[in-house]
Each structure stands twice: as structure tokens, then as C-alpha cells.
C-alpha positions in Angstrom: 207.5 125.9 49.3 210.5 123.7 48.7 214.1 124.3 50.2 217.5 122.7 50.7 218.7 123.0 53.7 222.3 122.5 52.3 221.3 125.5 50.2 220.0 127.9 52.9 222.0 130.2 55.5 218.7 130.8 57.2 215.0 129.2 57.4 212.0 130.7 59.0 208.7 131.8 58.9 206.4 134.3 57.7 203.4 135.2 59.8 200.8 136.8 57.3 202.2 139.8 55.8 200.5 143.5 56.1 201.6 145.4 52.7 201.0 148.7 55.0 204.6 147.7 56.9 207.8 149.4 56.1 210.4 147.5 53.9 212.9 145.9 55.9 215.8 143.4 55.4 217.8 141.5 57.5 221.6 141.1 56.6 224.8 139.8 57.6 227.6 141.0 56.8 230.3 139.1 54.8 232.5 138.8 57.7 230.6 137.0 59.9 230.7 134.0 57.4 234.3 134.5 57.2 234.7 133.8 61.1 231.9 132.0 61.4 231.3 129.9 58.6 228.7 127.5 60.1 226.5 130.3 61.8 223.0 129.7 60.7 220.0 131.4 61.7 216.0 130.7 61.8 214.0 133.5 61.4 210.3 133.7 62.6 208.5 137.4 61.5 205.3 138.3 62.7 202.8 140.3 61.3 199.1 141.7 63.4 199.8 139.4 66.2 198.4 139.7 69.6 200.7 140.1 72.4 199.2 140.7 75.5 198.2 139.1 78.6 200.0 135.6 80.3 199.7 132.3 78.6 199.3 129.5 81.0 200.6 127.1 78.3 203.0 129.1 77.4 204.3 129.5 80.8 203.9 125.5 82.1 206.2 124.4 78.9 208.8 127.3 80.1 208.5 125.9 83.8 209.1 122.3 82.1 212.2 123.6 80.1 213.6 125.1 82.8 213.4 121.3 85.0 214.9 119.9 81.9 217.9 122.3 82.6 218.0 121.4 86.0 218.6 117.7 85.0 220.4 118.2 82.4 223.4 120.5 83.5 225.1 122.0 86.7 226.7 125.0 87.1 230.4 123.8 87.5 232.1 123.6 84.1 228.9 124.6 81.8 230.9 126.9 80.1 232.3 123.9 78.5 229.3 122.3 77.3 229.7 121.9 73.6 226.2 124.4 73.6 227.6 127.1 75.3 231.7 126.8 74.6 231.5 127.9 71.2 229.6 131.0 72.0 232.1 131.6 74.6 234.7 131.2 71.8 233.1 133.7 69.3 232.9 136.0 72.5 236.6 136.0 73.1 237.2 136.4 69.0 235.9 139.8 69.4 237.2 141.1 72.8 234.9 140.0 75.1 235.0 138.3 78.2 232.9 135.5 78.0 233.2 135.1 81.9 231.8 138.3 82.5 229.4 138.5 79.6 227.8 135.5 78.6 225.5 134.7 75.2 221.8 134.9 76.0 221.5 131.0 76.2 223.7 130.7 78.6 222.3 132.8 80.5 219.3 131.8 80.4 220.3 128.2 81.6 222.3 129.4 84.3 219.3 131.0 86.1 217.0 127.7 85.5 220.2 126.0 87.3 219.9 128.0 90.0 216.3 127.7 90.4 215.5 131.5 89.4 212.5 131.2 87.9 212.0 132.8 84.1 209.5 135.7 84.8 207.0 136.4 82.3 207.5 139.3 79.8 204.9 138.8 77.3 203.9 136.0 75.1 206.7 136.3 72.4 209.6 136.7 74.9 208.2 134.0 76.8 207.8 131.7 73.7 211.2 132.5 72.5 212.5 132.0 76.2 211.3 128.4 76.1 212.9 127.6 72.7 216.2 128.9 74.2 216.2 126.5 77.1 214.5 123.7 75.5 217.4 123.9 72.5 220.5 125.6 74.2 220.3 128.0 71.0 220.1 132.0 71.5 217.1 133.8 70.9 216.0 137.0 70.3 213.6 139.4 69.1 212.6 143.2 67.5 209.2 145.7 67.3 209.9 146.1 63.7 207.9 148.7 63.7 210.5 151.0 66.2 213.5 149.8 63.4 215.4 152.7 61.6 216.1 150.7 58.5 217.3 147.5 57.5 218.7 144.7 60.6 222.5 143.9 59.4 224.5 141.7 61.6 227.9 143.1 61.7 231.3 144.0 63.0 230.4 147.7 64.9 232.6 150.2 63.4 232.6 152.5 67.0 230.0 154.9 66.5 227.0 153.5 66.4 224.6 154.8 69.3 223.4 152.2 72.3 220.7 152.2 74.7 220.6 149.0 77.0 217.4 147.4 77.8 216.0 148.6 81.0 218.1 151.9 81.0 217.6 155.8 79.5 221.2 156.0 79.3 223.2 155.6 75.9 226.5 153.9 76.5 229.6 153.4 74.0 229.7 150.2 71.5 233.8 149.0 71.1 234.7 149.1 67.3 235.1 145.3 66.1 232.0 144.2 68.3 229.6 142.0 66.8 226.5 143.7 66.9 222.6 144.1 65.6 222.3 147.3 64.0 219.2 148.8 62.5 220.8 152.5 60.7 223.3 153.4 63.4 221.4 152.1 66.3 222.5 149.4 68.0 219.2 146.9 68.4 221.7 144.5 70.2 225.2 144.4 71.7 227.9 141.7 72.4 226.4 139.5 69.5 223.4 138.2 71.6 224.2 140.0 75.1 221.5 142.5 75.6 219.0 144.0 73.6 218.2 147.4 73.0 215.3 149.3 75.0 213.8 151.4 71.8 213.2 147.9 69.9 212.2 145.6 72.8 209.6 143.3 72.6 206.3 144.9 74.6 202.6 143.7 75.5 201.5 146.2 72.6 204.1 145.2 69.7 202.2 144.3 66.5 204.8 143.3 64.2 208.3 141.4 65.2 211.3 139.8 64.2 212.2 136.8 65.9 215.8 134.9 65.5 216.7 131.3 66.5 221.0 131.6 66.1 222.8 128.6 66.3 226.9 127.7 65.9 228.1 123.9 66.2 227.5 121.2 67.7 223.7 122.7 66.7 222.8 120.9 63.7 220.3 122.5 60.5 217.5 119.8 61.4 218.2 121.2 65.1 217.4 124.8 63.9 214.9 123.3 61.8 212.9 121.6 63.9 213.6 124.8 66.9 212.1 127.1 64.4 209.3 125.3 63.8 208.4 125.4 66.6 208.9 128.5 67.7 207.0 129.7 64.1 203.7 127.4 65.6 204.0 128.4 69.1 203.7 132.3 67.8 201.0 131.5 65.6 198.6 129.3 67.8 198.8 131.6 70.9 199.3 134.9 69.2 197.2 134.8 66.8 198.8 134.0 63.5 196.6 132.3 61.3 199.0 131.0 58.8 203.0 130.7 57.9 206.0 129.7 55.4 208.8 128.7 55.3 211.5 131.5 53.5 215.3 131.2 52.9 218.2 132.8 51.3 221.6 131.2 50.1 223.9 133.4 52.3 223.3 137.3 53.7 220.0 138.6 53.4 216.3 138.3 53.0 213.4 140.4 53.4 211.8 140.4 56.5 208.6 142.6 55.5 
């Protein structure tokens, strides 16, 4: 399938589709593109994969990222790494502290810096783990199969219902937060802070949503080349058996 990436506010894959599976769209909302106007996003979705158990592979190239972090950075002043500043800057645009909360990249480089080692979770969130540290982009991922409705990226209008991962307790989302929503749950809060415990990625998810997000000095061939990747990595050691690419000129595209 051909594609322009001049044309395309998001490339990904799709990782063979299951006609049984709920309709389900991913969207952002105009907004974004008015603040943002060179977000971009690669989307991976995957359909009958196999989740469980540790990945030895997977877990020696997350060990190797995680050097490469160590080499690359140190702690003092990487809030002003090109990378990780402009995340801090979308942060502040929405009333956040990006001192005290920090975008999922960096993050995630911070505890390779330190020389905390990145436990394993399961075979996606490990996967999409090592793409995070190996290209300084945020990453994420959903159990479709736990979604409400449609995923929309979007400015939270204040009522919208929260439970963090790794609580039971629903907590308040500030109006004019960037968000994931699926209906009027919150799948993810701060932009790409933390992700919600209903929709987390487990051992025994089937079907997932997987998102590679990158703002400058990230490039398209960057994403590109991350979510390719991160698209073969899912399907040689989960079980995919084949994959596309898909794109969309600017908001939305189906997701299954």
C-alpha cells in the first residue's frame, strides 16, 4: 500500500484483523493540531496476539537501550534535551508541571540513567518500552477489548472519570488537560503521564492499540522507521503473522 508521508498525520500497522472485534476509531481532536501542528503519531494495532510469558530477546535489546541511555545522557539538564524539552513545553501549555510530572519518555530515560532497571510487564509493554528508550519518543498502549467507545485525543472538559494504573481509586481530571479518552473514561491522563488501570496492557490481552507519539526535533522517517519496528517486533514475538501499513490525512482512522 502506497503513502505520502507529507500526506499522513499518522502511519502504522495492522496486525490481522478479527471481523468479530468491536468498531473502534482513534481521533484527535481539532485542537491538538491547532497547538500542536507537528504532532504525529504511529499506530501499531494488534489483533489474536499472544502475550504471555518473558522474551529473552525482547528483554536483552531493552537491557541494550537502556546502556545506550546511560551513554547518551545524564541526568543534569535532560529536561533540555531537544527529545524531552518540547514535551516539557506542551506540558506547561496545559497546566502542568513538567518538573513534577514528566512525559512517559522521559521517564523512562531517567530510570535507565540511574541504573533502575526496566522490569518486565509482558511482551508488548516491554516491546514498546524498548522503542521508547531506543527513540526518545512516548509510547503507549490499550486492551481494546476493555474500550467504551471510540479513543479521541483531546482537551478533557472536567468530568470525565479516572482510575490510575495500579490503584482502585478514581481521582479528578482538570478541565483543559490533554487526555486519552475512550466515552468518558479517561484511558490516559497528562497527555502521556499515566495510563489507566481498566485498559492496561496484561499477560492475557488479545487485541491492542499501540501508539508511537512524537513532537519536533522527531522527524516522519524517525516515526517511520520507530514504527516499523515496533509493528515487526509485535509480530515476530507475539505472534502476528502479517501487517500494513494504514494512514489518514489529519484526525482519525479506524483502529478495528
Amino acid at each position: 500500500m502506497g503513502y505520502s508521508l507529507d500526506s499522513l498525520r499518522m502511519i502504522g500497522f495492522l496486525i490481522p484483523f478479527n471481523t468479530g472485534i468491536k468498531m473502534i476509531e482513534f481521533k484527535v481532536e481539532d485542537r491538538i493540531f491547532e497547538m500542536f501542528p507537528e504532532f504525529l503519531s504511529g499506530i501499531v494495532v494488534c489483533k489474536e496476539i499472544e502475550n504471555t510469558g518473558v522474551d529473552e530477546d525482547i528483554m536483552r535489546m531493552l537491557r541494550t537501550a537502556e546502556e545506550s541511555n546511560r551513554k547518551e545522557f545524564v541526568l543534569e539538564g535532560l529536561g533540555s534535551i531537544p527529545y524531552f524539552k518540547e514535551w516539557r513545553r506542551a506540558y506547561s501549555s496545559f497546566g502542568v508541571d513538567p518538573t513534577k510530572f514528566k512525559s512517559s519518555s522521559e521517564a523512562l530515560a531517567r530510570r535507565a540513567i540511574k541504573g533502575n532497571l526496566v522490569p518486565h510487564i509482558n511482551k508488548l509493554v516491554d516491546s514498546y518500552n524498548f522503542i521508547s528508550l531506543k527513540y526518545h519518543t512516548p509510547c503507549g498502549g490499550e486492551d481494546t477489548d476493555k474500550l467504551n467507545g471510540d479513543i479521541m485525543l483531546k482537551y478533557a472538559e472536567g468530568d470525565e472519570k479516572f482510575t490510575p494504573l495500579g490503584t482502585e481509586q478514581e481521582v479528578a481530571i482538570n478541565r483543559g488537560e490533554i487526555i486519552y479518552s475512550s466515552g468518558k473514561e479517561v484511558i490516559c491522563s497528562k497527555w502521556n503521564w499515566r495510563e489507566s488501570e481498566k485498559t492496561k496492557l496484561r499477560e492475557g490481552t488479545k487485541n491492542a492499540f499501540l501508539i508511537i507519539e512524537t513532537l519536533p526535533p522527531i522527524t516522519d522517517q524517525v516515526l517511520k522507521d520507530a514504527t516499523e519496528e515496533l509493528g515487526n517486533i509485535v509480530s515476530r514475538f507475539c505472534k502476528g503473522t502479517e501487517y500494513h501499513f494504514i494512514g489518514f490525512d489529519n484526525r482519525s482512522c479506524q483502529i478495528c
